[in-house]
DOTIZA-325221 format. One record per residue (C-alpha): residue in three letters; residue number from 1; x negated, y, z negated. Coordinates in pm, whole numbers. Each point is the difference from the previous one (the first is absolute). Layout:
N
+-----+-----+--------+--------+--------+
|  aa |   i |   east |  north |     up |
+-----+-----+--------+--------+--------+
| ALA | NUM |      X |      Y |      Z |
...
+-----+-----+--------+--------+--------+
//
This chain:
110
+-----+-----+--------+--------+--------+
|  aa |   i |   east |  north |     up |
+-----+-----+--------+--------+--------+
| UNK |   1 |  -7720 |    715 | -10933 |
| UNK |   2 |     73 |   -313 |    196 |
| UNK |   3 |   -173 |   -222 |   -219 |
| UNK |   4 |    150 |    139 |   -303 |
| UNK |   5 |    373 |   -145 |    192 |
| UNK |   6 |   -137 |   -316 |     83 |
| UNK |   7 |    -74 |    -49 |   -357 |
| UNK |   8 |    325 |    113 |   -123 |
| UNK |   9 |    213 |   -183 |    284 |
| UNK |  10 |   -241 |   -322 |   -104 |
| UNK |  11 |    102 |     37 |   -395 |
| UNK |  12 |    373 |     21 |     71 |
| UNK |  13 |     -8 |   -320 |    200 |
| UNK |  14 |   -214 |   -184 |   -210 |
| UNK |  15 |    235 |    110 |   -304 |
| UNK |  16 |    305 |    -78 |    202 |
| UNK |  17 |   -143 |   -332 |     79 |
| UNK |  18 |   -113 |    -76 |   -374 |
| UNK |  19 |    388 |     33 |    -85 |
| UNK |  20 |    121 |   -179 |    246 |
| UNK |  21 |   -243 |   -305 |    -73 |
| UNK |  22 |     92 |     85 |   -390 |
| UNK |  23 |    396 |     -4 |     94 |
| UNK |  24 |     -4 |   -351 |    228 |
| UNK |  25 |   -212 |   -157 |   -272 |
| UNK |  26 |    299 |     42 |   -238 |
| UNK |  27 |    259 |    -77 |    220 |
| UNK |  28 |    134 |   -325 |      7 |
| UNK |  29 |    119 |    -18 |    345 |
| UNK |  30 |   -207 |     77 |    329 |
| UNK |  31 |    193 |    105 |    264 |
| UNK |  32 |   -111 |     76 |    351 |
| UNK |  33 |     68 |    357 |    -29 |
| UNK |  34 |   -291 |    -23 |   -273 |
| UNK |  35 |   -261 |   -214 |    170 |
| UNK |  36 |     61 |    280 |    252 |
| UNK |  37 |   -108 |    230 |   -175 |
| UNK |  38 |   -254 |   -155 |   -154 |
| UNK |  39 |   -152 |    -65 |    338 |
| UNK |  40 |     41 |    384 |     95 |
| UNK |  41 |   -197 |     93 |   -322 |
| UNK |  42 |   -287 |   -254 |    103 |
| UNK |  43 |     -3 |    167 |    338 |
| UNK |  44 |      7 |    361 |   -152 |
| UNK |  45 |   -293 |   -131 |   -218 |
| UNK |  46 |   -181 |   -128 |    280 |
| UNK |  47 |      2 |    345 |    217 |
| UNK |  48 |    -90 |    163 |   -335 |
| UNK |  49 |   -315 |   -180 |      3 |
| UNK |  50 |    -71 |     63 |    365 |
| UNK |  51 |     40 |    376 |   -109 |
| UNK |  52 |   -232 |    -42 |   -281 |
| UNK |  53 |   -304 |   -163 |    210 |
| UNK |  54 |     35 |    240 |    282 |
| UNK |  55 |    -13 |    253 |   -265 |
| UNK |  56 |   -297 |   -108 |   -160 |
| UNK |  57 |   -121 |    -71 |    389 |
| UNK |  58 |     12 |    382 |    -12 |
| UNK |  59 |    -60 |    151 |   -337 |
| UNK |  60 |   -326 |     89 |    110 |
| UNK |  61 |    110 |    245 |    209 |
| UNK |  62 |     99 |    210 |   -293 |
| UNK |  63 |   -208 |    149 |   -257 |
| UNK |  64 |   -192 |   -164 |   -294 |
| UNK |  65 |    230 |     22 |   -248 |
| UNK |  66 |    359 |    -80 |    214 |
| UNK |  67 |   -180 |   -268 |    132 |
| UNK |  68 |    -76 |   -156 |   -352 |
| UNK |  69 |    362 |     99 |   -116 |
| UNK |  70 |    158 |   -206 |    281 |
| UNK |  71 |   -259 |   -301 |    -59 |
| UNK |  72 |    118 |     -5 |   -392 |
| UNK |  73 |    384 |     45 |    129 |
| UNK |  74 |    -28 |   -299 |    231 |
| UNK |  75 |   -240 |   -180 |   -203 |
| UNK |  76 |    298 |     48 |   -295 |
| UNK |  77 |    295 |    -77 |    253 |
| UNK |  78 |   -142 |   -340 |    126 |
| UNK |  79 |      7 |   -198 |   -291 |
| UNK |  80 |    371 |    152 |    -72 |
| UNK |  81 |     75 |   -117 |    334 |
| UNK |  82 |   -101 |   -361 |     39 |
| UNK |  83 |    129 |    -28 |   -388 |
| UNK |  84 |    414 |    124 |    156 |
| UNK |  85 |   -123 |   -248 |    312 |
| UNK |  86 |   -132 |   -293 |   -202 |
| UNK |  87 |    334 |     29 |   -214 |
| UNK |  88 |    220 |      4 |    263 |
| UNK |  89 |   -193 |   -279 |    129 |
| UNK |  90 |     87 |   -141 |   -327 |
| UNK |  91 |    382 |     49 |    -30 |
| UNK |  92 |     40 |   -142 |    350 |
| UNK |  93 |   -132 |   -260 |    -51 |
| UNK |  94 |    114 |    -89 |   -358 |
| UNK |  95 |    388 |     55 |    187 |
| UNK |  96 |   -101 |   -248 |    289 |
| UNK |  97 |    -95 |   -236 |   -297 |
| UNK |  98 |    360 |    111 |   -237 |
| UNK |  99 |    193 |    -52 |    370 |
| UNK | 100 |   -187 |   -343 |     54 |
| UNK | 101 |     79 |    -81 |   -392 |
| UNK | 102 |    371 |     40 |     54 |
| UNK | 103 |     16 |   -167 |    350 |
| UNK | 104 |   -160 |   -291 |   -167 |
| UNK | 105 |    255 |     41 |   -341 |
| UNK | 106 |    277 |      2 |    310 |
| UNK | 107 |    -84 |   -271 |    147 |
| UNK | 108 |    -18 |   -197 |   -329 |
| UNK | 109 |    336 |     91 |    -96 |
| UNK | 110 |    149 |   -144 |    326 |
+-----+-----+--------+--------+--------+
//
């Protein structure tokens, strides 16, 4: 079923994204390359959630009990989402402050 893939497709990305946030939090270093792809994964999480509200727009359509199996997917998913978004929310802005920090530790040295 179609709603079945959109749930799968939604998992990977919001595990993919999870890592990602996980793997620039550790890093030392933020690169362009990275903020990149940070930027991608916000996007990807963004159409995700489009997906999910049209598809609770239209779980009605389906029977009783796909209907509240999608509600309890999405209803599950959401909070996972804007957790990956609020932490990349996080490590950007915790590198604009560690970029800031060393323009400022630059600056002092000269």
């Amino acid at each position: 079923m179609v709603q079945f893939e959109i749930i799968d497709v939604s998992v990977v990305i919001i595990k993919d994204s999870y890592r990602l946030a996980n793997i620039i939090r550790e890093s030392d270093k933020v690169n362009g390359e990275l903020r990149q792809a940070v930027m991608h994964k916000a996007n990807e999480l963004n159409i995700v959630c489009t997906i999910l509200e049209h598809l609770r727009t239209f779980a009605h359509r389906v029977t009783v009990a796909d209907e509240a199996f999608i509600i309890a997917n999405i209803n599950s998913i959401t909070p996972i989402i804007e957790n990956i978004r609020k932490t990349l929310q996080d490590v950007d802005r915790d590198r604009n402050l560690f970029g800031r920090l060393l323009m400022k530790d630059d600056e002092h040295r000269r």
